[in-house]
N, CA, C and O atoms as a GROMACS GRO file, in nm:
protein
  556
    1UNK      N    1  -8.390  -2.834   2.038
    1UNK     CA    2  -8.390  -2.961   2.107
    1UNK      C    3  -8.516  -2.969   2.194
    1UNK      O    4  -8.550  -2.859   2.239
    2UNK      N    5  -8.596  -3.078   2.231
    2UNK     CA    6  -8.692  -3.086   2.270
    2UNK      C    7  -8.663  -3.033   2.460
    2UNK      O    8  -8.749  -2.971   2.523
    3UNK      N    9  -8.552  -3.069   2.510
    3UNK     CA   10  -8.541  -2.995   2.658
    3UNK      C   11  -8.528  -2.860   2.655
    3UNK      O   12  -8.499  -2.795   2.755
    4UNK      N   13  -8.554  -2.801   2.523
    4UNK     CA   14  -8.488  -2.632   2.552
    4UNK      C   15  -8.378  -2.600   2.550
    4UNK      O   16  -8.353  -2.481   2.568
    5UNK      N   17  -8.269  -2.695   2.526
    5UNK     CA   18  -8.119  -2.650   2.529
    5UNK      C   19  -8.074  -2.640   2.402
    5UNK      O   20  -8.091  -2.750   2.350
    6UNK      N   21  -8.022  -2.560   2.322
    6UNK     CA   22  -7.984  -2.504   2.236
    6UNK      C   23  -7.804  -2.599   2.220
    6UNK      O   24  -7.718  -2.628   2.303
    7UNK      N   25  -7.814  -2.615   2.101
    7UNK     CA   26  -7.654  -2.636   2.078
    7UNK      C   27  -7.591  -2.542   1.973
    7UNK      O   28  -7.631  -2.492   1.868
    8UNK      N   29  -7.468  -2.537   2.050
    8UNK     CA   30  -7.373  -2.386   1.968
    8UNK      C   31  -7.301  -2.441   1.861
    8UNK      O   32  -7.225  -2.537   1.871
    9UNK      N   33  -7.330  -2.370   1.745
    9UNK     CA   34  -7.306  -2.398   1.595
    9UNK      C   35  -7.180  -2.219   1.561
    9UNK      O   36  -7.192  -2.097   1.550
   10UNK      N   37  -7.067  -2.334   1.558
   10UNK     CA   38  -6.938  -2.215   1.532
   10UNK      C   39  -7.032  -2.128   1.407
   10UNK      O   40  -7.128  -2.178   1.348
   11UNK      N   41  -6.986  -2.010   1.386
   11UNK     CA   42  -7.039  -1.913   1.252
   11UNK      C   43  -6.930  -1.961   1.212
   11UNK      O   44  -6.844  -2.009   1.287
   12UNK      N   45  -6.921  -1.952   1.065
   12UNK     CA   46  -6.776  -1.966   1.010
   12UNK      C   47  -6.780  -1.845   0.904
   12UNK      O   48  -6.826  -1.882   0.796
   13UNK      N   49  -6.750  -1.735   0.909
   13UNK     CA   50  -6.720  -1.598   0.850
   13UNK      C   51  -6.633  -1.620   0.724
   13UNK      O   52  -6.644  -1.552   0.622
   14UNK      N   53  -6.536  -1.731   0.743
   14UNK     CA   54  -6.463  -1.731   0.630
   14UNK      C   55  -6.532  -1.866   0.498
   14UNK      O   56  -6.466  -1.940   0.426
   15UNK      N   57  -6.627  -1.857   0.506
   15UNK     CA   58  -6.692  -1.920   0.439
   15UNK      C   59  -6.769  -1.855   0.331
   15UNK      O   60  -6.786  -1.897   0.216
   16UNK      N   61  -6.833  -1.696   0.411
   16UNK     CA   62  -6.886  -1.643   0.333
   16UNK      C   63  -6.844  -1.563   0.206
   16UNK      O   64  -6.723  -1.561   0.184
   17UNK      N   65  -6.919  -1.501   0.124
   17UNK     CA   66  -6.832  -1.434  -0.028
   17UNK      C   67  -6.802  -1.307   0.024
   17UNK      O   68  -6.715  -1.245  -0.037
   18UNK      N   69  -6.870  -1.234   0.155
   18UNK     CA   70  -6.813  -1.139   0.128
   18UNK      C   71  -6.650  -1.135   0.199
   18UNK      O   72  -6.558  -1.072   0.146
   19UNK      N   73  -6.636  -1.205   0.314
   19UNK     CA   74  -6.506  -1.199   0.395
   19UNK      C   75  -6.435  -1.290   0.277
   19UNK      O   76  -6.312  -1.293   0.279
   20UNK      N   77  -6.487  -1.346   0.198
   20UNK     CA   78  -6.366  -1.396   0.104
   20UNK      C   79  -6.314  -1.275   0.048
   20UNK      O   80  -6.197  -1.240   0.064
   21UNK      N   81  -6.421  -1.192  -0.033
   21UNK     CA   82  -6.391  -1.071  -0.107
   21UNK      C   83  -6.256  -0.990  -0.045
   21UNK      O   84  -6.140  -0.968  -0.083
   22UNK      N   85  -6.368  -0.949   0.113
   22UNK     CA   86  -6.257  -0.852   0.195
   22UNK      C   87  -6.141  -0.946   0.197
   22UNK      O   88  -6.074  -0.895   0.107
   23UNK      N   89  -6.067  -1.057   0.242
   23UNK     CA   90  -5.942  -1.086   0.247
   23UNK      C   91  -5.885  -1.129   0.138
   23UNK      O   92  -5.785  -1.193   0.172
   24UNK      N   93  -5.900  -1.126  -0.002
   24UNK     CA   94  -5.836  -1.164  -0.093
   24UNK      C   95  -5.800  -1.042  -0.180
   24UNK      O   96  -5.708  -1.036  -0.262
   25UNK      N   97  -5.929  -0.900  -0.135
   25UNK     CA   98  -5.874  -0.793  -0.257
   25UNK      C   99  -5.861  -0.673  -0.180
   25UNK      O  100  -5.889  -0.562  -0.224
   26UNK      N  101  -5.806  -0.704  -0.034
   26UNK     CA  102  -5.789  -0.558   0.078
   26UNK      C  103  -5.693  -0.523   0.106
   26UNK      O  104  -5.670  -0.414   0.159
   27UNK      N  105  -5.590  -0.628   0.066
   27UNK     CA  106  -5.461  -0.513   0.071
   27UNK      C  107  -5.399  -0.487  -0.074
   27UNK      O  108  -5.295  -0.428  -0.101
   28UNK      N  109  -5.468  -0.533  -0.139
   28UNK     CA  110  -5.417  -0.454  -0.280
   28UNK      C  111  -5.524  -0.326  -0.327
   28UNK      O  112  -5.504  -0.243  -0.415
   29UNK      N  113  -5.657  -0.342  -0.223
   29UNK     CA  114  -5.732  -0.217  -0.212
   29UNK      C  115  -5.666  -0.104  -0.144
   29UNK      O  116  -5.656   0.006  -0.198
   30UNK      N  117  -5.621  -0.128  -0.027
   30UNK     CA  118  -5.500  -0.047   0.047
   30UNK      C  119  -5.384   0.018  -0.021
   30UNK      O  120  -5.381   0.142  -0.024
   31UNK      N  121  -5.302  -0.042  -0.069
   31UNK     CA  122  -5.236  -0.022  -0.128
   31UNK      C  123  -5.245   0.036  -0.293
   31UNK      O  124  -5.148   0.061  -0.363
   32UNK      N  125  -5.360   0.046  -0.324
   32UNK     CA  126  -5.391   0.099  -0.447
   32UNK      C  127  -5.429   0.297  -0.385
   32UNK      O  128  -5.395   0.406  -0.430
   33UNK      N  129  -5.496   0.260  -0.290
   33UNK     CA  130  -5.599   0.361  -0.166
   33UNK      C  131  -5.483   0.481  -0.252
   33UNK      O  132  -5.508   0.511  -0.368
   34UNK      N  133  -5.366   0.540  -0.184
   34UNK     CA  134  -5.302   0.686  -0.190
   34UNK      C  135  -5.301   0.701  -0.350
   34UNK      O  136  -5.319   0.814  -0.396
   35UNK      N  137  -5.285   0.616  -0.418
   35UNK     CA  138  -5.266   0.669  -0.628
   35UNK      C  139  -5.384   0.729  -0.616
   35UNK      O  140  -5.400   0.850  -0.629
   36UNK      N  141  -5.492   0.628  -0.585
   36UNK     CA  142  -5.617   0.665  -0.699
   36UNK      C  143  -5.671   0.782  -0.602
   36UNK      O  144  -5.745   0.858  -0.664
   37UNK      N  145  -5.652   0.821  -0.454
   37UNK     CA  146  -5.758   0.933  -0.369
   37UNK      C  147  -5.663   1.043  -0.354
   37UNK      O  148  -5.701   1.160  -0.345
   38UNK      N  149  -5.525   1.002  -0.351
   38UNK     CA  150  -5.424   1.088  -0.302
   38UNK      C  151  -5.438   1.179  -0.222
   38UNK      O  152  -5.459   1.300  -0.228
   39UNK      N  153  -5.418   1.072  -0.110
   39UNK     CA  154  -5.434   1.061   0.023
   39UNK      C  155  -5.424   0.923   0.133
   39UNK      O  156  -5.465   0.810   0.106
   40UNK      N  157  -5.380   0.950   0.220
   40UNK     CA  158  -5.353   0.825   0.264
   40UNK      C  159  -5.478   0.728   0.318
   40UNK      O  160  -5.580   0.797   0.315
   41UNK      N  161  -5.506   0.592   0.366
   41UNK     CA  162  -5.642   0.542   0.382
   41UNK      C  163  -5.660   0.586   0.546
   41UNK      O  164  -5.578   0.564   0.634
   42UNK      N  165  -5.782   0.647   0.559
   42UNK     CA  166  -5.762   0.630   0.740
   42UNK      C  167  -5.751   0.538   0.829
   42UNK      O  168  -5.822   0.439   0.808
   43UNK      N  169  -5.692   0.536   0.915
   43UNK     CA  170  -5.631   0.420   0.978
   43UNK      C  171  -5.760   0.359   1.048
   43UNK      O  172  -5.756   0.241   1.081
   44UNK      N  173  -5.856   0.421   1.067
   44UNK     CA  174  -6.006   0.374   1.100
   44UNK      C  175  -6.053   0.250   1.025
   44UNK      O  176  -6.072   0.137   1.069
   45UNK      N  177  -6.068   0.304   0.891
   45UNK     CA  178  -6.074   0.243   0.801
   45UNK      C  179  -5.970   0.096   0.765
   45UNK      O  180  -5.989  -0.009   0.703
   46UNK      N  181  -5.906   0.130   0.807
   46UNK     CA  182  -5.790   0.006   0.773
   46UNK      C  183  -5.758  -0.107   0.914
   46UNK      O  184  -5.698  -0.215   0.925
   47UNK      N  185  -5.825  -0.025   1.002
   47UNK     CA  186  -5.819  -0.100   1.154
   47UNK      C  187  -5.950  -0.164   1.142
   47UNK      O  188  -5.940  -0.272   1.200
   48UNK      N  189  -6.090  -0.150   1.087
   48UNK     CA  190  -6.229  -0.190   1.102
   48UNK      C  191  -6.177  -0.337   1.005
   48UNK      O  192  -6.166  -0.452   1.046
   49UNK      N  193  -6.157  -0.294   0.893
   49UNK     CA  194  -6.134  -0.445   0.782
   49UNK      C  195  -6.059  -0.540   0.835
   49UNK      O  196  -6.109  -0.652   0.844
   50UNK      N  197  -5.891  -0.513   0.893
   50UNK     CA  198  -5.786  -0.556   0.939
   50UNK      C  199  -5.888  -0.667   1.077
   50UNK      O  200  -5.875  -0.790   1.086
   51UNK      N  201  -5.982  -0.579   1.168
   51UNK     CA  202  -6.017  -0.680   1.252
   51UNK      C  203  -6.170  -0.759   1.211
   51UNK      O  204  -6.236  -0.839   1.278
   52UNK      N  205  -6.190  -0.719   1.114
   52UNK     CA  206  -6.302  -0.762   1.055
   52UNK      C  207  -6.237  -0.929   0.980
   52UNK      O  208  -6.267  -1.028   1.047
   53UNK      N  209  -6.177  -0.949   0.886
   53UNK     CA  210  -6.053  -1.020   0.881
   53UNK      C  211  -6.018  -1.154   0.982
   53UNK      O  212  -6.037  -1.273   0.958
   54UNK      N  213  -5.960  -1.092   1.104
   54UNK     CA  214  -5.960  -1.200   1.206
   54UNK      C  215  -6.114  -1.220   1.311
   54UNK      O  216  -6.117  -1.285   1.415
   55UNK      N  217  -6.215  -1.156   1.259
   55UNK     CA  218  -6.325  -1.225   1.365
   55UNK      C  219  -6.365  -1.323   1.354
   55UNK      O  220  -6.461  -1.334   1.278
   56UNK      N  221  -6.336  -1.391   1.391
   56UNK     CA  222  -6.468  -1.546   1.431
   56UNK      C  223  -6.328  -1.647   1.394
   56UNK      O  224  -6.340  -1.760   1.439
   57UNK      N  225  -6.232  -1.628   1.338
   57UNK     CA  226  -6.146  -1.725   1.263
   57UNK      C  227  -6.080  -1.748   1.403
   57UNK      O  228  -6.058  -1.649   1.474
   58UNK      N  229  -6.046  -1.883   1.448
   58UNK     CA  230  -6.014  -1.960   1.542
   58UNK      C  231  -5.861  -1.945   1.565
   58UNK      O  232  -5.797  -1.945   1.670
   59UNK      N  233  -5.818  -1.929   1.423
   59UNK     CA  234  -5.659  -1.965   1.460
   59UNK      C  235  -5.632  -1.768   1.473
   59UNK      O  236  -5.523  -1.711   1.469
   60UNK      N  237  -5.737  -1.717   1.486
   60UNK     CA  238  -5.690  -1.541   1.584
   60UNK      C  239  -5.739  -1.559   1.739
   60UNK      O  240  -5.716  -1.466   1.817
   61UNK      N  241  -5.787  -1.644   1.772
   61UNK     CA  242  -5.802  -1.671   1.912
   61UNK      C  243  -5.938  -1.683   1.943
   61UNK      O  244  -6.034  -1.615   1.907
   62UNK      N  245  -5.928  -1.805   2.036
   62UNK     CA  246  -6.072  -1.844   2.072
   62UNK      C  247  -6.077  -1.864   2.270
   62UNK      O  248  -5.992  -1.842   2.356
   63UNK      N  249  -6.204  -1.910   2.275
   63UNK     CA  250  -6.190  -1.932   2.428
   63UNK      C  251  -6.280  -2.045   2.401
   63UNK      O  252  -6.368  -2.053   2.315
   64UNK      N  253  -6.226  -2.169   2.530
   64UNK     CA  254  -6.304  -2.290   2.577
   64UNK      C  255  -6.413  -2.269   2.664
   64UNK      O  256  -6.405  -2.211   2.772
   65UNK      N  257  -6.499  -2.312   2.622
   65UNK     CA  258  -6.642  -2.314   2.732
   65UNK      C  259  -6.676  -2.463   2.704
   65UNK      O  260  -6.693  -2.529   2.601
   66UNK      N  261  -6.681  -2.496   2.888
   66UNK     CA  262  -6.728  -2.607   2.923
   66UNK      C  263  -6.848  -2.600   3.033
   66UNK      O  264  -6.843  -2.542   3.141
   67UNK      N  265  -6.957  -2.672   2.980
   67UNK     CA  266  -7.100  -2.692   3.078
   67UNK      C  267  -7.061  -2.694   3.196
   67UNK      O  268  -6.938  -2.704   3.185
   68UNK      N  269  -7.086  -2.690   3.304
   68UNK     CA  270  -7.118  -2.715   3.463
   68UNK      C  271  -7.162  -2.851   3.484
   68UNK      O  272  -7.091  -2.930   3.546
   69UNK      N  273  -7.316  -2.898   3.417
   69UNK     CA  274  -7.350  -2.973   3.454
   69UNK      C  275  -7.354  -3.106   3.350
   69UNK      O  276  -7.385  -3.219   3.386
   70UNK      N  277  -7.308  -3.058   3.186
   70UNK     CA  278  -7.287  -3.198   3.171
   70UNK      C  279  -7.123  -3.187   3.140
   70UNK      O  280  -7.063  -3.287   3.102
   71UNK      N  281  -7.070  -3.090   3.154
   71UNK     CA  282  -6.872  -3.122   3.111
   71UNK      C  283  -6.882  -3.130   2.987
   71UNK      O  284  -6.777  -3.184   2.951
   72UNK      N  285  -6.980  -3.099   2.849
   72UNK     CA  286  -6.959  -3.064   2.762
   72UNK      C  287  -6.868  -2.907   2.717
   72UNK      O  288  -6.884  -2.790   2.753
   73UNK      N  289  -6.781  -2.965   2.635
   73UNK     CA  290  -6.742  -2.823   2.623
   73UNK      C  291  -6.686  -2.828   2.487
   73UNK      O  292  -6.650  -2.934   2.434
   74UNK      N  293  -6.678  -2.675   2.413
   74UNK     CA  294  -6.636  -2.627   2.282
   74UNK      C  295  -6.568  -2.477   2.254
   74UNK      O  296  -6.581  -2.362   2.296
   75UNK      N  297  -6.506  -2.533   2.178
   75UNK     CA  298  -6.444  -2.340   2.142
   75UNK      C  299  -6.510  -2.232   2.118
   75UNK      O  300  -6.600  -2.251   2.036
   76UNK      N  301  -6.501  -2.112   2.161
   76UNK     CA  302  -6.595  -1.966   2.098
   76UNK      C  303  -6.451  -1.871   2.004
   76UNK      O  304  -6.350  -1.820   2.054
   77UNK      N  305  -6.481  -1.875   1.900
   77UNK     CA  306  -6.376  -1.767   1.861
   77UNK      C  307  -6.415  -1.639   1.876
   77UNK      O  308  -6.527  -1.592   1.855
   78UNK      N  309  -6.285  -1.566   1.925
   78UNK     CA  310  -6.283  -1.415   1.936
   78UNK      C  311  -6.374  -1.305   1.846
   78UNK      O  312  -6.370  -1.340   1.728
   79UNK      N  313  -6.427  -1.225   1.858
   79UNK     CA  314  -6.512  -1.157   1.757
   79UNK      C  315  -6.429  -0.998   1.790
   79UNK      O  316  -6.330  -0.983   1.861
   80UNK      N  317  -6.498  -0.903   1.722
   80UNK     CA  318  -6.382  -0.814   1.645
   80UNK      C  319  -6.504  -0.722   1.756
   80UNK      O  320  -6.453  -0.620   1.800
   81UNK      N  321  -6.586  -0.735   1.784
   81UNK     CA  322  -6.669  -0.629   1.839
   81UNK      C  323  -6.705  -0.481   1.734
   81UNK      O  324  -6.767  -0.377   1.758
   82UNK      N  325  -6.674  -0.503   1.681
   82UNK     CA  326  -6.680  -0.345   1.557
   82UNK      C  327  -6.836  -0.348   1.477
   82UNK      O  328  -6.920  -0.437   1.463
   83UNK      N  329  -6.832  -0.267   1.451
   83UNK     CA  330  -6.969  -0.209   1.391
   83UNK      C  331  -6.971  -0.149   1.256
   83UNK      O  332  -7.074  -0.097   1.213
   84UNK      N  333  -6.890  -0.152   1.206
   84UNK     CA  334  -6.893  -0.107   0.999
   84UNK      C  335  -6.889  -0.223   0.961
   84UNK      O  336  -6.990  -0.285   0.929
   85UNK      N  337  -6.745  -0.285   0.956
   85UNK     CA  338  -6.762  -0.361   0.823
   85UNK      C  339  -6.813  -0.468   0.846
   85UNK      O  340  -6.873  -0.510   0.747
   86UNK      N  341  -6.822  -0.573   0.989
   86UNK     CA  342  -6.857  -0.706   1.031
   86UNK      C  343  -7.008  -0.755   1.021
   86UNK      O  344  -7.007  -0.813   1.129
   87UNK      N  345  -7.121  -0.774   0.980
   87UNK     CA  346  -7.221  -0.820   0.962
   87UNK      C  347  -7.222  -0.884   1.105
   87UNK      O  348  -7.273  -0.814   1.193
   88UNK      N  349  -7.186  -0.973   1.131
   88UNK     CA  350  -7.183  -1.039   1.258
   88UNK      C  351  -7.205  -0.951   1.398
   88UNK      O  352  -7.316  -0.942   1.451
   89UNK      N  353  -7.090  -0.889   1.448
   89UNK     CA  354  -7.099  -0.762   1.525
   89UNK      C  355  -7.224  -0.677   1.540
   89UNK      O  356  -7.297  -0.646   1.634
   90UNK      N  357  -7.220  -0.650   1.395
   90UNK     CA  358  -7.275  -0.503   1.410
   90UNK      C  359  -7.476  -0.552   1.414
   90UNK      O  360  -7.572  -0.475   1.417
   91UNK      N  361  -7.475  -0.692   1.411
   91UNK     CA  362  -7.615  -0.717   1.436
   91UNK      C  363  -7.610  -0.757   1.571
   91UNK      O  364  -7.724  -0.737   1.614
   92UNK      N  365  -7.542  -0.801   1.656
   92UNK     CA  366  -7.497  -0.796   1.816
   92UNK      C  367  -7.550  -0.652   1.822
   92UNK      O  368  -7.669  -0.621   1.824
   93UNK      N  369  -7.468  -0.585   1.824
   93UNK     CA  370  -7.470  -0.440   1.898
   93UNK      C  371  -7.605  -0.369   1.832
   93UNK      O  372  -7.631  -0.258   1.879
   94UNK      N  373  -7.670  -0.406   1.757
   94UNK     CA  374  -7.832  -0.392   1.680
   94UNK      C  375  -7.898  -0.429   1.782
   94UNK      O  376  -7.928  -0.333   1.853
   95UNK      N  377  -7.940  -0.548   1.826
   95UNK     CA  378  -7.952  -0.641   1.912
   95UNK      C  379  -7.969  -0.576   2.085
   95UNK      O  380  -8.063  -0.570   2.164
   96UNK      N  381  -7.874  -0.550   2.088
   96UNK     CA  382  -7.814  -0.485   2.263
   96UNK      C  383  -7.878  -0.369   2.268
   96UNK      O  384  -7.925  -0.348   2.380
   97UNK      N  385  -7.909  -0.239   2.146
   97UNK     CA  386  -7.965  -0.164   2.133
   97UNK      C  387  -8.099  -0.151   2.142
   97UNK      O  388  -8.157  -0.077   2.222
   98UNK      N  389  -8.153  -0.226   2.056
   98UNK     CA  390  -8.298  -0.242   2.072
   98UNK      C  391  -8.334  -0.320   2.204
   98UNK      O  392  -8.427  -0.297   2.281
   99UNK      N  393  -8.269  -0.385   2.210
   99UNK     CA  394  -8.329  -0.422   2.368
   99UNK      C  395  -8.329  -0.319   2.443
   99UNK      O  396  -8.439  -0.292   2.492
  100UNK      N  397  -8.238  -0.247   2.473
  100UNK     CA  398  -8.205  -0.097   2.557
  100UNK      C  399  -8.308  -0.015   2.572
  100UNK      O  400  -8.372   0.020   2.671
  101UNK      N  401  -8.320   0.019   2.412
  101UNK     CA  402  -8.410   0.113   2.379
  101UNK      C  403  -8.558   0.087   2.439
  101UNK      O  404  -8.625   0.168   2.502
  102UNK      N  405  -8.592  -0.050   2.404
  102UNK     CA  406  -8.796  -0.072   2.412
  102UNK      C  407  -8.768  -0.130   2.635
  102UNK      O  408  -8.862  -0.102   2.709
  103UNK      N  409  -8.655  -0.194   2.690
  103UNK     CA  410  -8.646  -0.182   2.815
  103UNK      C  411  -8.673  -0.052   2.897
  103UNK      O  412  -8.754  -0.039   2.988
  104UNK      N  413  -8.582   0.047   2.843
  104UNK     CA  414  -8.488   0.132   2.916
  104UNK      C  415  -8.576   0.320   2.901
  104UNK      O  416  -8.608   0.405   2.984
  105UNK      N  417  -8.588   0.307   2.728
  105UNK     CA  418  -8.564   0.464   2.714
  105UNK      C  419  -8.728   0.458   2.657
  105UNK      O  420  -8.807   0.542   2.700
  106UNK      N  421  -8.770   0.367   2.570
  106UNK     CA  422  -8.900   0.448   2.507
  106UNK      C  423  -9.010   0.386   2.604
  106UNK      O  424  -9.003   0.278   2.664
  107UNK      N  425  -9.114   0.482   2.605
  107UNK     CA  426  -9.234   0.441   2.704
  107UNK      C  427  -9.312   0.373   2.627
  107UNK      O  428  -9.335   0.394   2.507
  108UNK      N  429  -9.378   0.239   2.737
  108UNK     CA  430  -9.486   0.171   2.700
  108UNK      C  431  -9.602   0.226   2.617
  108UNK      O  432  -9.705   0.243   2.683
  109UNK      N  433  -9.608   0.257   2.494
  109UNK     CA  434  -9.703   0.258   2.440
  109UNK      C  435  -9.710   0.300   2.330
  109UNK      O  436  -9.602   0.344   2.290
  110UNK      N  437  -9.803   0.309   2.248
  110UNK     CA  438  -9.838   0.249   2.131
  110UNK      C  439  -9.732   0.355   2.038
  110UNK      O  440  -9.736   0.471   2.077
  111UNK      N  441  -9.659   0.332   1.944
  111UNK     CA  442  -9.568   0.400   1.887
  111UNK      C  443  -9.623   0.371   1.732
  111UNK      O  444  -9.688   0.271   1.703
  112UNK      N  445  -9.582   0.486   1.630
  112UNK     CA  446  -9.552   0.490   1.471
  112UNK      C  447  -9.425   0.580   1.428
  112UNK      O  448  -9.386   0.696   1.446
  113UNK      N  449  -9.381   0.452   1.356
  113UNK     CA  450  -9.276   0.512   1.296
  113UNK      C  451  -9.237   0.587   1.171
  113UNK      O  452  -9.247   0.496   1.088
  114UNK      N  453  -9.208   0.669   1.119
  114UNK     CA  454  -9.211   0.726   0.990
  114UNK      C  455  -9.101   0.767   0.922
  114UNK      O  456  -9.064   0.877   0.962
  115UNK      N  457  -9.004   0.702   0.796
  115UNK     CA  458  -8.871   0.703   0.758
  115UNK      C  459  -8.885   0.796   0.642
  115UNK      O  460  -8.956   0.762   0.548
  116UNK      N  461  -8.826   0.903   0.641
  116UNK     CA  462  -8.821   1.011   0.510
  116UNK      C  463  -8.674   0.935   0.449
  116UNK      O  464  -8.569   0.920   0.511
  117UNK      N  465  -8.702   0.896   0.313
  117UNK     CA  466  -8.602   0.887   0.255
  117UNK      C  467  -8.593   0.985   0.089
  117UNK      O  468  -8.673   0.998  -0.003
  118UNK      N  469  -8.440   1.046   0.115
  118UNK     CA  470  -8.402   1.157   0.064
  118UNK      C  471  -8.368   1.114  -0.051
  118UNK      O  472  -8.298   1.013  -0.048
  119UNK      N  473  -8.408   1.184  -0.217
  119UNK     CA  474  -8.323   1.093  -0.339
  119UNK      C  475  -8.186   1.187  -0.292
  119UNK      O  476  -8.152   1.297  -0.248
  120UNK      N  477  -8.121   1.024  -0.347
  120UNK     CA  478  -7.903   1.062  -0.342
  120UNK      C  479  -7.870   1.181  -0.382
  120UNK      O  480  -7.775   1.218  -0.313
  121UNK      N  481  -7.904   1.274  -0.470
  121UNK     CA  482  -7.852   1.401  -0.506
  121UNK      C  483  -7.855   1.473  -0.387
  121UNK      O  484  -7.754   1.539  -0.363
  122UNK      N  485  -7.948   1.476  -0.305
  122UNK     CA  486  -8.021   1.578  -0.191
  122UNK      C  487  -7.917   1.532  -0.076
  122UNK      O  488  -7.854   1.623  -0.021
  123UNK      N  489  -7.890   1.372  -0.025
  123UNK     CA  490  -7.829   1.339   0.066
  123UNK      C  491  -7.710   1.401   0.104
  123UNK      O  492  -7.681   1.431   0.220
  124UNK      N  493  -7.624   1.424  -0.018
  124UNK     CA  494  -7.504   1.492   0.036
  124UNK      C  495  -7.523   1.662   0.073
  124UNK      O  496  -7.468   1.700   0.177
  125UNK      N  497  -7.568   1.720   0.025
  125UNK     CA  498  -7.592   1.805   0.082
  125UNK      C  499  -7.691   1.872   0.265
  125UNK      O  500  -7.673   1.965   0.343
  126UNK      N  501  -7.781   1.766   0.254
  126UNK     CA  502  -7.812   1.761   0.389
  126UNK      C  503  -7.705   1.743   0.507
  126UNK      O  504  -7.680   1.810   0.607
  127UNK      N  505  -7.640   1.596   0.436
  127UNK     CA  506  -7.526   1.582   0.546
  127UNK      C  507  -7.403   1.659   0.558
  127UNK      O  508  -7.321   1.645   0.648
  128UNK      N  509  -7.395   1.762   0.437
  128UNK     CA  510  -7.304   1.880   0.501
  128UNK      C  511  -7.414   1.999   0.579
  128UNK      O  512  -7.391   2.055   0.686
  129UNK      N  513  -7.494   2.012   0.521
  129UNK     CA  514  -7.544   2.135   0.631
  129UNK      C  515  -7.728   2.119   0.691
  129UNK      O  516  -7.834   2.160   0.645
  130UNK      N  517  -7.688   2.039   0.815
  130UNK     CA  518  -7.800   2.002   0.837
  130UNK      C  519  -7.926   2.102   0.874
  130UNK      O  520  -8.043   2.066   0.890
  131UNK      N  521  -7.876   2.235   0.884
  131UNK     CA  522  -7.954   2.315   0.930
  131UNK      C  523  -8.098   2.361   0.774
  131UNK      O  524  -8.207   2.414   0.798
  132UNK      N  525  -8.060   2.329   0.659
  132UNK     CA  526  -8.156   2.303   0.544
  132UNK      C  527  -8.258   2.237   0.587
  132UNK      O  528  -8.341   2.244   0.497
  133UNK      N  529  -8.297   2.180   0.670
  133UNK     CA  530  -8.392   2.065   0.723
  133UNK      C  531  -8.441   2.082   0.798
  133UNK      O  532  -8.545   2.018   0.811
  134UNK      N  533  -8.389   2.216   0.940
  134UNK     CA  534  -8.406   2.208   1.019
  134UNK      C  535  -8.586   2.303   1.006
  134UNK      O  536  -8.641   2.358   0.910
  135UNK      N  537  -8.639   2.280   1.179
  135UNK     CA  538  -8.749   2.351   1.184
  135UNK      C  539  -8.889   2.249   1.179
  135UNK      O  540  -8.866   2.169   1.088
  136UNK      N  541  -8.976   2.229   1.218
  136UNK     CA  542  -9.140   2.152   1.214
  136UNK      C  543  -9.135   2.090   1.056
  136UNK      O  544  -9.112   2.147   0.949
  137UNK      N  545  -9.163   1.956   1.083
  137UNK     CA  546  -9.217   1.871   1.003
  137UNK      C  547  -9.374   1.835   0.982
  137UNK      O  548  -9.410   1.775   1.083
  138UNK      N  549  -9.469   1.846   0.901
  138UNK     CA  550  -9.582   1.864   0.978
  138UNK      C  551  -9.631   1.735   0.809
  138UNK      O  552  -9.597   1.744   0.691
  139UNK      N  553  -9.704   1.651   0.867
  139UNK     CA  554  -9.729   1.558   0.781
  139UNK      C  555  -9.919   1.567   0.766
  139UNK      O  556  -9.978   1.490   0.690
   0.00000   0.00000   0.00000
């Protein structure tokens, strides 16, 4: 808007393909979960989707916000705050981080970054024994 004021545009989560996906094939994913792993699903796992599910959707609860100065006001729906399965969230808390980080923890100046990526055969084994890796990297 040309004054600088921004107007709030609801997300609508249940619009997209993947929260369609997750709520139409997650509890017959659940419930399939102990045949095919045999084992039960972790409740981690089943608590991240379950609130992934009700984020942003209005009729799981929202809050009214009304302006001060013009008495405009509109609904915010509840968000799940979680960080696996929500796209939404977990770019918030991306967000909060990096700000943290370039505020708070890394020093002013000139930085390079450098990402080793491992082929998939190698990955699982690193991430059971990280000490294979360990010791000077020297590029």
């Amino acid at each position: 808007m040309p004054d600088g004021t921004a107007i709030y545009h609801r997300r609508q989560p249940e619009k997209t393909v993947f929260y369609q996906i997750i709520q139409q094939y997650f509890s017959q994913w659940q419930s399939d979960y102990p045949y095919r792993h045999q084992e039960t699903l972790p409740y981690y796992i089943e608590d991240e989707f379950k609130r992934f599910i009700k984020c942003g959707i209005l009729s799981e609860g929202f809050a009214r916000v009304r302006c001060a100065e013009c008495s405009h006001d509109y609904i915010v729906a509840f968000s799940c705050k979680r960080r696996a399965a929500c796209p939404s969230c977990c770019a918030k808390y991306r967000e909060y981080t990096v700000q943290h980080l370039l505020d708070e923890v890394l020093p002013k100046v000139p930085m390079r970054q450098i990402v080793l990526s491992l082929p998939k055969w190698i990955r699982f084994y690193v991430a059971r024994d990280s000490e294979q890796i360990g010791g000077q990297v020297s590029i």
